[in-house]
C-alpha positions as CSV (number, residue, x, y, z in Angstrom):
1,X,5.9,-2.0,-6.7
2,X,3.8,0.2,-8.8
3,X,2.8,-1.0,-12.4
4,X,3.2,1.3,-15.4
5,X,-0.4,1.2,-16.5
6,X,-1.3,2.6,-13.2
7,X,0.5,5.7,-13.7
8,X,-0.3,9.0,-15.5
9,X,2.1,11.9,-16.1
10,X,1.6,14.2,-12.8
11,X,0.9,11.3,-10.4
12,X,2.7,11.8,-6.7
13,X,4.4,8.8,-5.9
14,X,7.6,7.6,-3.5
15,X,11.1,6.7,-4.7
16,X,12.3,4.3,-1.9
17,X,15.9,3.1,-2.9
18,X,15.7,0.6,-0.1
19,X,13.1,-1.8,-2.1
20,X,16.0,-2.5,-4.5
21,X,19.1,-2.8,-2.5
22,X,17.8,-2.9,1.7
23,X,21.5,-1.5,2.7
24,X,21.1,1.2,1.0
25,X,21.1,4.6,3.4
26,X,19.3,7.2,1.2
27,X,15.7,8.5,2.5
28,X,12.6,7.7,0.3
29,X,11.4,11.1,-1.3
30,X,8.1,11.9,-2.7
31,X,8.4,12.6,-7.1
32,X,6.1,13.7,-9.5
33,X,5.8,11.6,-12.7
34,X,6.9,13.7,-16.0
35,X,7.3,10.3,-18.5
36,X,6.2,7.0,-18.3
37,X,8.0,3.9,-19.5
38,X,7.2,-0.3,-19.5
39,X,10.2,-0.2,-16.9
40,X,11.0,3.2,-15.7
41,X,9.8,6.1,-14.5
42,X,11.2,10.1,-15.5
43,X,10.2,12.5,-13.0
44,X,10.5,15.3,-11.3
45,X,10.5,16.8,-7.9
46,X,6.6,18.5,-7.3
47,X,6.1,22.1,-6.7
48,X,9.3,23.1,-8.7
49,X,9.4,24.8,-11.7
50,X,10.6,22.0,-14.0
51,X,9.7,24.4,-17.1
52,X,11.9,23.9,-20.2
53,X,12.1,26.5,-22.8
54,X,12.5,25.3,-26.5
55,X,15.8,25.6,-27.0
56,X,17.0,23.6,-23.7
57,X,15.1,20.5,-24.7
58,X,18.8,18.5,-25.3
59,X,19.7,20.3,-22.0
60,X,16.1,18.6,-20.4
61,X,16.7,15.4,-21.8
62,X,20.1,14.7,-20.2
63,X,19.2,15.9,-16.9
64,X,16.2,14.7,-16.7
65,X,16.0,11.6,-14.0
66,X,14.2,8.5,-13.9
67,X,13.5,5.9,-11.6
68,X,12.9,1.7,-12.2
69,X,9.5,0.9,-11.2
70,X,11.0,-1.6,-8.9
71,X,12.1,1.7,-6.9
72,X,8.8,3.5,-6.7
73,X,5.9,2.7,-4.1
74,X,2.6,4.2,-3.7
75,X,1.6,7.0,-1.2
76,X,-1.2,5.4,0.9
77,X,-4.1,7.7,0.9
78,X,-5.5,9.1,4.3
79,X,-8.0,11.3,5.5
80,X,-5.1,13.7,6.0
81,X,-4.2,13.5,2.5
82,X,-7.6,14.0,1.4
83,X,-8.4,16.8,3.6
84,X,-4.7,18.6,1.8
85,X,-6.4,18.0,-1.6
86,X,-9.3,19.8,-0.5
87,X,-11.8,17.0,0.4
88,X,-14.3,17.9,3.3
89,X,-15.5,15.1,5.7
90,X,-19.1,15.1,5.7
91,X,-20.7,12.4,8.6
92,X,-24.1,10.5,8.6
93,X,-24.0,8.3,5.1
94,X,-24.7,5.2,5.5
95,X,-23.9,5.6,9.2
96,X,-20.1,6.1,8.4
97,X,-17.6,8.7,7.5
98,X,-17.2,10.4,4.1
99,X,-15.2,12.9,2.0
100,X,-16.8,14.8,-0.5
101,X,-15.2,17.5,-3.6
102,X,-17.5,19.0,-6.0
103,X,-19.6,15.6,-7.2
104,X,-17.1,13.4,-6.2
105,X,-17.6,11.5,-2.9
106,X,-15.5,9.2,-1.0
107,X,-16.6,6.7,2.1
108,X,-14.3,5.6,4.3
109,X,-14.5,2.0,4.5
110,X,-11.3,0.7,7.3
111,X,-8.0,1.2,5.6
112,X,-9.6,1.7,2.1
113,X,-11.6,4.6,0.5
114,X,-14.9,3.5,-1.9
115,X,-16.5,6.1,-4.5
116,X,-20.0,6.5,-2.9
117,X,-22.8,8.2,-5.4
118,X,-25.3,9.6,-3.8
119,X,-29.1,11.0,-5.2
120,X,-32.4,11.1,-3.5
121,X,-33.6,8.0,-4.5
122,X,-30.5,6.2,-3.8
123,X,-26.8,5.5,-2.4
124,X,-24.8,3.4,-4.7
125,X,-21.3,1.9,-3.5
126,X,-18.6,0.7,-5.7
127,X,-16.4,-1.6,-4.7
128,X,-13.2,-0.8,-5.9
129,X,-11.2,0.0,-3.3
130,X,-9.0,3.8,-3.6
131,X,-6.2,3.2,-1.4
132,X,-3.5,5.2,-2.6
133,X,-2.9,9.0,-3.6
134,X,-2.4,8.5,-7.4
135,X,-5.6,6.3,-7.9
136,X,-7.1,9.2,-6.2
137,X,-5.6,11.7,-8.9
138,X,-6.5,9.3,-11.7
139,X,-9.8,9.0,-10.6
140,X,-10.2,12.9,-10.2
141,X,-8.6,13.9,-13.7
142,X,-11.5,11.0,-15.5
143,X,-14.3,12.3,-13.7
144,X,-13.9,16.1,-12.7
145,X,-11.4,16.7,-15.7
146,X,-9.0,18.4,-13.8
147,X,-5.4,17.5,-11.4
148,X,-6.1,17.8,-7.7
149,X,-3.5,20.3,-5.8
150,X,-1.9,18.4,-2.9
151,X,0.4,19.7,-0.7
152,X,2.2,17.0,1.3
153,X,5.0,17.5,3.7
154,X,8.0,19.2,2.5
155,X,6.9,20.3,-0.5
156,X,6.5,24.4,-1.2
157,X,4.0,26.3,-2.1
């Protein structure tokens, strides 16, 4: 289960019916977050227009969808995943795999992924562990400023 305070409106994360009620036979879809709450979750689906014009904002509000956090699970983040938001593996520091965007840099460290900063003096590690897609976009939108474009399976361009 995901916790509110992890979450930030844009996040990509899984609605997986089957965490509340296991008999359930609907497929788990990937959502994009559009409001937060302390026990819910609006969103939408990503890549769709979801635009609302001024005067359809009672319109919005009624159709507009949400989701208990007890429903919603994180996308695990692999290399594929960081290759689709435009990461490019680099090899040779500290003898292991990495992923770098603009400043940003990413070692991969097993099933985890550490922020790695590196200068010519020095290599510095942090331990916090990024193991999921919307840690990924939070930590991208505090340090870059700006959303990360990913393109997962069965979204459209």
């Amino acid at each position: 289960m995901i916790q509110a305070r992890e979450l930030r409106i844009g996040n990509l994360i899984v609605w997986n019916p089957k965490l509340v009620n296991p008999g359930v036979t609907l497929s788990a879809m990937q959502i994009e977050v559009f409001s937060i709450m302390h026990d819910k979750v609006f969103y939408v689906f990503p890549n769709i227009e979801n635009r609302v014009e001024p005067f359809e904002d009672d319109v919005a509000k009624m159709g507009t969808s949400f989701k208990l956090l007890e429903e919603l699970e994180p996308i695990l983040l692999s290399t594929e995943i960081l290759k689709k938001a435009g990461f490019t593996e680099k090899g040779g520091l500290l003898s292991s795999r990495y992923f770098e965007k603009g400043d940003l840099q990413l070692k991969q460290t097993g099933e985890y992924f550490q922020r790695v900063i590196v200068t010519k003096l020095n290599t510095a590690v942090f331990n916090l562990p990024i193991t999921t897609l919307h840690q990924l976009q939070n930590l991208c939108f505090a340090l870059m400023g700006e959303e990360i474009e990913v393109k997962l399976h069965g979204q459209q361009s």
